[in-house]
N, CA, C and O atoms as a Tinker XYZ file with bonds, in Angstrom:
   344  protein
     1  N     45.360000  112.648000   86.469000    73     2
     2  CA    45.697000  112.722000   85.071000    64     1     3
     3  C     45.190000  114.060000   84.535000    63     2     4     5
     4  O     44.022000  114.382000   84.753000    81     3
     5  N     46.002000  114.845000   83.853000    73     3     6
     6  CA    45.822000  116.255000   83.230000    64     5     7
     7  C     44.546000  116.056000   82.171000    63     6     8     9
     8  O     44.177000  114.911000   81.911000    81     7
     9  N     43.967000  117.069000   81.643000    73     7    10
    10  CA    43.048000  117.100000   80.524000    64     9    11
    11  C     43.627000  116.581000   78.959000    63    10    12    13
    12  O     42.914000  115.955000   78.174000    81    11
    13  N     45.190000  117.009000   78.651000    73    11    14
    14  CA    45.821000  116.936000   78.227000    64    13    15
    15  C     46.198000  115.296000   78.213000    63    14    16    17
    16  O     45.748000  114.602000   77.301000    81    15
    17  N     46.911000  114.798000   79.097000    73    15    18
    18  CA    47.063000  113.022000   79.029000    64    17    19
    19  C     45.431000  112.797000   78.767000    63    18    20    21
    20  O     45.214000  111.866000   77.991000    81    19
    21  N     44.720000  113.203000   79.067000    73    19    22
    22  CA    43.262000  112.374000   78.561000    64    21    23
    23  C     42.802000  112.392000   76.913000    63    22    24    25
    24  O     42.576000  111.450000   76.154000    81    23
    25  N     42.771000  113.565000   76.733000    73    23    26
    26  CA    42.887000  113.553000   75.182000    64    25    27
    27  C     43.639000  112.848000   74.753000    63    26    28    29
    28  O     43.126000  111.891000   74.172000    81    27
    29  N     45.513000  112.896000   74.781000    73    27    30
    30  CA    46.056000  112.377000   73.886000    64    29    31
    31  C     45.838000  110.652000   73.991000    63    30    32    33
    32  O     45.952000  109.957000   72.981000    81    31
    33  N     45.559000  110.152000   75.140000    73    31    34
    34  CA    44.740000  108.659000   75.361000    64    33    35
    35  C     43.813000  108.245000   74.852000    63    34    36    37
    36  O     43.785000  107.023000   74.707000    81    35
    37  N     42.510000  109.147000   74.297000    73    35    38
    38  CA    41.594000  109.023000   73.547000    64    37    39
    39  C     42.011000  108.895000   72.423000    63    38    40    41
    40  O     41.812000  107.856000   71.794000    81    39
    41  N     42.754000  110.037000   71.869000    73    39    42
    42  CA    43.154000  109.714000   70.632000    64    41    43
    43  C     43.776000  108.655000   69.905000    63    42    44    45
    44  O     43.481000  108.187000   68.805000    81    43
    45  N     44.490000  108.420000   70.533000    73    43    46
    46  CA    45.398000  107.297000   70.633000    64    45    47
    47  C     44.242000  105.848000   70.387000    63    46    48    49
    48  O     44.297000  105.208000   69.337000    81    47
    49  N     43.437000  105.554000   71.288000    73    47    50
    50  CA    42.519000  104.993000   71.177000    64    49    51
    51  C     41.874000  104.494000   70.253000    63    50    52    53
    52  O     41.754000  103.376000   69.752000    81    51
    53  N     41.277000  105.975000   70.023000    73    51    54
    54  CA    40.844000  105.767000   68.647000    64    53    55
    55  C     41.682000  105.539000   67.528000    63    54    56    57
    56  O     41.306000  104.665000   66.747000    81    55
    57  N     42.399000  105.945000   67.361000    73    55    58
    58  CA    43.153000  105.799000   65.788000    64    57    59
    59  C     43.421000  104.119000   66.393000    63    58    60    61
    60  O     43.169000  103.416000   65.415000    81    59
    61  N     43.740000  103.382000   67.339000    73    59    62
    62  CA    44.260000  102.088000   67.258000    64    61    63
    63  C     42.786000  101.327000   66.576000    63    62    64    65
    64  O     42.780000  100.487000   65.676000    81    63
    65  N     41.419000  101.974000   67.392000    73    63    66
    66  CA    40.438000  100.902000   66.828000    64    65    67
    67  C     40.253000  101.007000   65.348000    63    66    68    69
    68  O     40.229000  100.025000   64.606000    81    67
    69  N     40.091000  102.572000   64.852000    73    67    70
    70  CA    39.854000  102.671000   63.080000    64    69    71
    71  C     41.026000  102.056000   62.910000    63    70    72    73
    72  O     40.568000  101.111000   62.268000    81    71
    73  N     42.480000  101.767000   62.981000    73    71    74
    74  CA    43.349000  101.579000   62.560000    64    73    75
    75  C     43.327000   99.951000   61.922000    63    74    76    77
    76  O     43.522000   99.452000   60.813000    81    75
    77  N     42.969000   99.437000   63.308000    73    75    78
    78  CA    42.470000   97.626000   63.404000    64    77    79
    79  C     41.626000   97.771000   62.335000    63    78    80    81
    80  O     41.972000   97.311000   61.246000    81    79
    81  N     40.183000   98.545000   62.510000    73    79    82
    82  CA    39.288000   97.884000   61.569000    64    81    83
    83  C     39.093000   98.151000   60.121000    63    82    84    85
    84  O     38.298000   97.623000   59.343000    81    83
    85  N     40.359000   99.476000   59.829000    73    83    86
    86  CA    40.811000   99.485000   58.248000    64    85    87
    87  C     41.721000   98.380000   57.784000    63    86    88    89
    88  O     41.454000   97.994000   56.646000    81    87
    89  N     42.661000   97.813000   58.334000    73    87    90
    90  CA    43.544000   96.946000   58.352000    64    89    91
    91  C     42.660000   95.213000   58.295000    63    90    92    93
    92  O     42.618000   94.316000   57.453000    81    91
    93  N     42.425000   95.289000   58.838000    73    91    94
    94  CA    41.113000   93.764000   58.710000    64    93    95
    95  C     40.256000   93.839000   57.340000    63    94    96    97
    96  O     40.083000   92.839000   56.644000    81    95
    97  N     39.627000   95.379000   56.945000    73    95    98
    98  CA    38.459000   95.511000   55.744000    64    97    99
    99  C     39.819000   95.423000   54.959000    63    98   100   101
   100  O     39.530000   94.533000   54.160000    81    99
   101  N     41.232000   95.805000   54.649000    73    99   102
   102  CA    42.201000   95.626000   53.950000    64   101   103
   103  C     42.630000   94.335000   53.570000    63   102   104   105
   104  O     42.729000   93.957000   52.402000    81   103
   105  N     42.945000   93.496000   54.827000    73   103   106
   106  CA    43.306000   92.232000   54.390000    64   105   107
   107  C     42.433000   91.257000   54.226000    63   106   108   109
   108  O     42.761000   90.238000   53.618000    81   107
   109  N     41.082000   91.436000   54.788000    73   107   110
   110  CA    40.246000   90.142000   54.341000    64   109   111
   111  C     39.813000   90.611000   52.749000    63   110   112   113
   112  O     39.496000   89.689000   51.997000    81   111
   113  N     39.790000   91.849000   52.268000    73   111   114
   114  CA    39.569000   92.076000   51.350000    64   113   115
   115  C     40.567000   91.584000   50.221000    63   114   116   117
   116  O     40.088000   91.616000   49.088000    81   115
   117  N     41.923000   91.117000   50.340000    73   115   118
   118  CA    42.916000   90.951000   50.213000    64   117   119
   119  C     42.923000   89.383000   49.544000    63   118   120   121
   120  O     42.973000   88.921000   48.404000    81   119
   121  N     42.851000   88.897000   50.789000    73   119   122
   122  CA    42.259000   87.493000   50.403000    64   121   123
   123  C     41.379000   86.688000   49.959000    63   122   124   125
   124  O     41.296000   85.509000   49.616000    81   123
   125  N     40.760000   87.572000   50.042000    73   123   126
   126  CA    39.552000   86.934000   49.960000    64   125   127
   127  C     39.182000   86.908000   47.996000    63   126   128   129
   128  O     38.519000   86.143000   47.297000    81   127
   129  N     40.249000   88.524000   47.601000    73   127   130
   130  CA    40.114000   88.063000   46.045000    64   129   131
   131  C     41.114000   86.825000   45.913000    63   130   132   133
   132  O     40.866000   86.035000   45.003000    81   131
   133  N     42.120000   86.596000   46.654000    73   131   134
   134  CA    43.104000   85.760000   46.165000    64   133   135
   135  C     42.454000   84.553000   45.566000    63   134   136   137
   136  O     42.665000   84.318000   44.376000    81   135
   137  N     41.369000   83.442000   46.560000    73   135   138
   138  CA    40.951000   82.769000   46.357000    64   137   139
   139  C     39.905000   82.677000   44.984000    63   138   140   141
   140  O     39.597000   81.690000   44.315000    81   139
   141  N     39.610000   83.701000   44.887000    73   139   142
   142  CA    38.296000   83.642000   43.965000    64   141   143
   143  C     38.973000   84.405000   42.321000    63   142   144   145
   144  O     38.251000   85.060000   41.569000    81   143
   145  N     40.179000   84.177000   42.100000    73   143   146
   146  CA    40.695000   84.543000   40.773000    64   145   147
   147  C     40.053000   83.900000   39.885000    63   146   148   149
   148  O     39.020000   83.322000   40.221000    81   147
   149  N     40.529000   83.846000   38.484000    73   147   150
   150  CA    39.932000   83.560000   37.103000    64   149   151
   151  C     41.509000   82.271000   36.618000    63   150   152   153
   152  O     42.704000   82.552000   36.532000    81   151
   153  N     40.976000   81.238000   36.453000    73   151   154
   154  CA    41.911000   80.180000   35.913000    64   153   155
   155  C     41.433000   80.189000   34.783000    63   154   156   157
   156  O     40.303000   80.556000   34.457000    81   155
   157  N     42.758000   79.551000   33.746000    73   155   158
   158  CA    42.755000   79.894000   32.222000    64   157   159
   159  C     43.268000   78.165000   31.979000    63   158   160   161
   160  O     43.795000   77.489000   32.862000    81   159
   161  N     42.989000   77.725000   30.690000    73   159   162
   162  CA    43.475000   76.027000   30.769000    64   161   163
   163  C     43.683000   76.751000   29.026000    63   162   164   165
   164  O     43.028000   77.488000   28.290000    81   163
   165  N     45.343000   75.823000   28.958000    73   163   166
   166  CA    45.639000   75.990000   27.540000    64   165   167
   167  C     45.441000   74.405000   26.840000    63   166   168   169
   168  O     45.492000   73.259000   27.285000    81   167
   169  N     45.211000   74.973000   25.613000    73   167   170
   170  CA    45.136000   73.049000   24.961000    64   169   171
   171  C     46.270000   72.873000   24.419000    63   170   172   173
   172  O     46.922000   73.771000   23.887000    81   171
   173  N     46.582000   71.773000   24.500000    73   171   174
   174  CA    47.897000   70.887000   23.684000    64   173   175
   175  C     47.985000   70.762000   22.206000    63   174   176   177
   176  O     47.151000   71.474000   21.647000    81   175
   177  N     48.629000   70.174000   21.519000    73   175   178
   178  CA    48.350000   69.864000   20.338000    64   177   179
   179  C     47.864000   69.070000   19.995000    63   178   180   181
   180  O     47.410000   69.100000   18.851000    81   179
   181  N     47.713000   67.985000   20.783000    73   179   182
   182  CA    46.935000   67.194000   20.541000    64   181   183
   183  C     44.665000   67.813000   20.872000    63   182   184   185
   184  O     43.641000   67.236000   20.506000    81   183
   185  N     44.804000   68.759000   21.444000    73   183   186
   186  CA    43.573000   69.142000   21.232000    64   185   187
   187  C     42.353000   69.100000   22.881000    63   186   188   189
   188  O     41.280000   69.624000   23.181000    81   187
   189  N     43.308000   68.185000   23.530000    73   187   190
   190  CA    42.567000   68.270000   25.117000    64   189   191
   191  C     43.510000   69.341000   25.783000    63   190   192   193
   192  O     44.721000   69.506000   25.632000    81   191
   193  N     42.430000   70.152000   26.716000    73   191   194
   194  CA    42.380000   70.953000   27.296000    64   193   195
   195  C     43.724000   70.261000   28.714000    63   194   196   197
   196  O     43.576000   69.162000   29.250000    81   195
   197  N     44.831000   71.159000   29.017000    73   195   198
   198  CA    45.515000   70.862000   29.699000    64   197   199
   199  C     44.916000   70.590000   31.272000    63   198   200   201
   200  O     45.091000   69.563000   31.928000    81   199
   201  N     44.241000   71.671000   31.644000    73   199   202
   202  CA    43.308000   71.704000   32.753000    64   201   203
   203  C     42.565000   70.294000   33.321000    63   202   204   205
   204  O     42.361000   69.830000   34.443000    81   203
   205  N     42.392000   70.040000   32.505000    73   203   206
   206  CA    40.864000   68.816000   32.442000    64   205   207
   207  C     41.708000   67.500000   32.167000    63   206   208   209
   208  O     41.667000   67.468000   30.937000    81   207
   209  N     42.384000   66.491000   32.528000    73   207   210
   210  CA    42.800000   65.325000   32.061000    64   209   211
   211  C     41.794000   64.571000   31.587000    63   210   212   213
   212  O     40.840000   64.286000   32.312000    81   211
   213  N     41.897000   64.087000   30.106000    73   211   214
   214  CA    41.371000   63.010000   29.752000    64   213   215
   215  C     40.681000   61.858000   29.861000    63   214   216   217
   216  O     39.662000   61.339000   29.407000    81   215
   217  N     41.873000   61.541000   30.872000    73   215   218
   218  CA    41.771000   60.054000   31.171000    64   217   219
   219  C     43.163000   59.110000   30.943000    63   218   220   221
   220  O     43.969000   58.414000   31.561000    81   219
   221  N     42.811000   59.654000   29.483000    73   219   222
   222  CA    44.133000   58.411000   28.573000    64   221   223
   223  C     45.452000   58.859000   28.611000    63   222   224   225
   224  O     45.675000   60.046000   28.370000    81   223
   225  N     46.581000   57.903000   28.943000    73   223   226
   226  CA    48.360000   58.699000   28.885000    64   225   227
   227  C     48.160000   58.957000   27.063000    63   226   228   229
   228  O     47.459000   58.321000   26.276000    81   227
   229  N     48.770000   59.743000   26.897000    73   227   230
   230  CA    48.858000   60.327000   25.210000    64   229   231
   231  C     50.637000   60.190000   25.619000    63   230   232   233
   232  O     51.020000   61.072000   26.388000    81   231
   233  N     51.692000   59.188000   25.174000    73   231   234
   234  CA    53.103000   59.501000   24.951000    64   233   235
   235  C     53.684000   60.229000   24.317000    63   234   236   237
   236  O     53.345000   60.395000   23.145000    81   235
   237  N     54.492000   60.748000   24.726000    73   235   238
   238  CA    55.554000   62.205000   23.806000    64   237   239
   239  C     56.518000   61.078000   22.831000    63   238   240   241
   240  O     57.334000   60.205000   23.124000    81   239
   241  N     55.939000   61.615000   21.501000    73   239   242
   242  CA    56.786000   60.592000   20.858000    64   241   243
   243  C     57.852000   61.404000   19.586000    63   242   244   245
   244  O     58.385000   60.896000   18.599000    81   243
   245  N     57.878000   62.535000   19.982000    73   243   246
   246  CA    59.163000   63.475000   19.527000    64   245   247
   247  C     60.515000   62.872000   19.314000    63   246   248   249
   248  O     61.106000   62.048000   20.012000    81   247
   249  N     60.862000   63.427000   18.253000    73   247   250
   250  CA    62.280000   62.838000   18.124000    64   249   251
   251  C     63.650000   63.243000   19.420000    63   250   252   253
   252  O     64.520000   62.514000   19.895000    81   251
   253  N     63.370000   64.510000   19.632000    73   251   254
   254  CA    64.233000   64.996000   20.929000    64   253   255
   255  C     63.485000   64.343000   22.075000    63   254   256   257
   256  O     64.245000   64.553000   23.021000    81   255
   257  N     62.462000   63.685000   22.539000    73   255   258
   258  CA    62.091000   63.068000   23.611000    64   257   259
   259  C     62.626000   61.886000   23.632000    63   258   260   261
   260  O     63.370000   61.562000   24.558000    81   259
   261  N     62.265000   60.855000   22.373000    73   259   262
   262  CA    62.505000   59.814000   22.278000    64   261   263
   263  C     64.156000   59.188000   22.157000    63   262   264   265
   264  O     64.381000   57.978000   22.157000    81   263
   265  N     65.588000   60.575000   22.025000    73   263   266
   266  CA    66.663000   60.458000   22.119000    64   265   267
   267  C     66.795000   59.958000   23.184000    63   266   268   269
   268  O     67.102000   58.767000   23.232000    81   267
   269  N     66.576000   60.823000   24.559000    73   267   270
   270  CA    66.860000   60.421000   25.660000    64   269   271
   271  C     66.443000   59.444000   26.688000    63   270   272   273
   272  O     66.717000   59.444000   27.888000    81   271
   273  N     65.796000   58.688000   26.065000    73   271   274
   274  CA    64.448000   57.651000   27.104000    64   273   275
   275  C     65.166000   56.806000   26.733000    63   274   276   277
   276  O     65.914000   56.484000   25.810000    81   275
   277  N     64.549000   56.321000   28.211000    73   275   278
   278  CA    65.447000   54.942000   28.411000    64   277   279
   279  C     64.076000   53.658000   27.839000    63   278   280   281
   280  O     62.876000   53.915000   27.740000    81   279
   281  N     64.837000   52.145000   27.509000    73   279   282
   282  CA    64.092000   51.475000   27.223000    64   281   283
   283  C     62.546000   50.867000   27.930000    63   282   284   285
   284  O     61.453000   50.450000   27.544000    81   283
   285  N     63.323000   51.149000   29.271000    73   283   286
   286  CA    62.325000   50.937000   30.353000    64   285   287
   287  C     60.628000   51.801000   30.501000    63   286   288   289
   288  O     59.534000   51.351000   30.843000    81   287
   289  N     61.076000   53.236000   30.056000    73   287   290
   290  CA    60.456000   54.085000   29.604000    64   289   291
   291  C     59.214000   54.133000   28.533000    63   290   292   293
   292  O     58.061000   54.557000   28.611000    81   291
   293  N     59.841000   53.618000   27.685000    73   291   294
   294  CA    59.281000   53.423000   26.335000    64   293   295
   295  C     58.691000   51.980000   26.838000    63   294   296   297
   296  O     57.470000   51.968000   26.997000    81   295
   297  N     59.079000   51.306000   26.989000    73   295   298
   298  CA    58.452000   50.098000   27.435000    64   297   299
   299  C     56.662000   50.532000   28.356000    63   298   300   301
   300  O     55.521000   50.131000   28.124000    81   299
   301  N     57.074000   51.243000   29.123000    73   299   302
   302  CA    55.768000   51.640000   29.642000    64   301   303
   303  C     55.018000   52.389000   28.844000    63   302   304   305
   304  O     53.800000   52.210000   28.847000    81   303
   305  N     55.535000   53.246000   28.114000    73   303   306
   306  CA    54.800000   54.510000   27.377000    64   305   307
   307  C     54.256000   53.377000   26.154000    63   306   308   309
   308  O     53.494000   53.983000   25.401000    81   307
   309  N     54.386000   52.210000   25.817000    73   307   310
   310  CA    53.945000   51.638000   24.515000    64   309   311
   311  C     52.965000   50.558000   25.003000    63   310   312   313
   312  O     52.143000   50.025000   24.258000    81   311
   313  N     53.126000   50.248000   26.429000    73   311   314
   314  CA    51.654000   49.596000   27.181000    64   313   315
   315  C     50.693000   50.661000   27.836000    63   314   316   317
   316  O     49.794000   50.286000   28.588000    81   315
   317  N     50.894000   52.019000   27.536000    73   315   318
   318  CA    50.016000   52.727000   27.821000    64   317   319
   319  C     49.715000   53.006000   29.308000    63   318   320   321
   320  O     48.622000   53.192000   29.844000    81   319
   321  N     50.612000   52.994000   29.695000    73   319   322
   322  CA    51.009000   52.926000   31.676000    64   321   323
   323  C     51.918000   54.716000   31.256000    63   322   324   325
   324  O     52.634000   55.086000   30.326000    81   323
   325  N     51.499000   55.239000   32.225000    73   323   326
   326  CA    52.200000   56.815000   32.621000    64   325   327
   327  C     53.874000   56.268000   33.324000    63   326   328   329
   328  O     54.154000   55.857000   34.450000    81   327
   329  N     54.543000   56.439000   32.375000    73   327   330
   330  CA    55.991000   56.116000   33.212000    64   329   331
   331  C     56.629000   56.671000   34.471000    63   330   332   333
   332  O     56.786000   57.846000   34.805000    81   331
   333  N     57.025000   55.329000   35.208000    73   331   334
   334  CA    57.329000   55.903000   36.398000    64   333   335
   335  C     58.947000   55.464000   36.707000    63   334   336   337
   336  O     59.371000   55.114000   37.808000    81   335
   337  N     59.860000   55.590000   35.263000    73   335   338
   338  CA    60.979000   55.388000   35.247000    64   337   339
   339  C     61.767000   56.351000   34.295000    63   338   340   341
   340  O     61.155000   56.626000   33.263000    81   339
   341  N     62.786000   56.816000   34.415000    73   339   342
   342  CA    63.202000   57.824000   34.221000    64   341   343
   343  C     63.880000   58.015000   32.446000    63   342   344
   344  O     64.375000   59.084000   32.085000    81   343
């Protein structure tokens, strides 16, 4: 092997290992903010925080909600059961 193929093999070399270990400090860096972002919770009008459930079903009792519901619906939403009918 020439002096020449040896160098350009080294080189080569090297740029693959810095290459790997900029590319790794890149993407774990990457991800690693992904996970650790900032969550925001908006409140309703009724005043609980969307984020955080209550506990209690609160029913949508809007006039444009209440057009389209079926009796079955309302039937649940007025025993205080989260409807599971359409």
């Amino acid at each position: 092997m020439t002096i020449g193929k040896k160098s350009l093999l080294t080189v080569v070399a090297a740029g693959s290992i810095f290459g790997g270990a900029l590319g790794g400090t890149v993407l774990s860096s990457a991800t690693g903010n992904a996970a650790t972002g900032t969550t925001t919770t908006s409140t309703n009008s009724s005043g609980s925080s969307s984020g955080t459930p209550s506990g209690t079903f609160v029913p949508n009792e809007t006039a444009s909600h209440e057009a389209g519901e079926s009796a079955a619906r309302e039937a649940q939403e007025d025993a205080g059961q989260v409807p599971t009918v359409p």
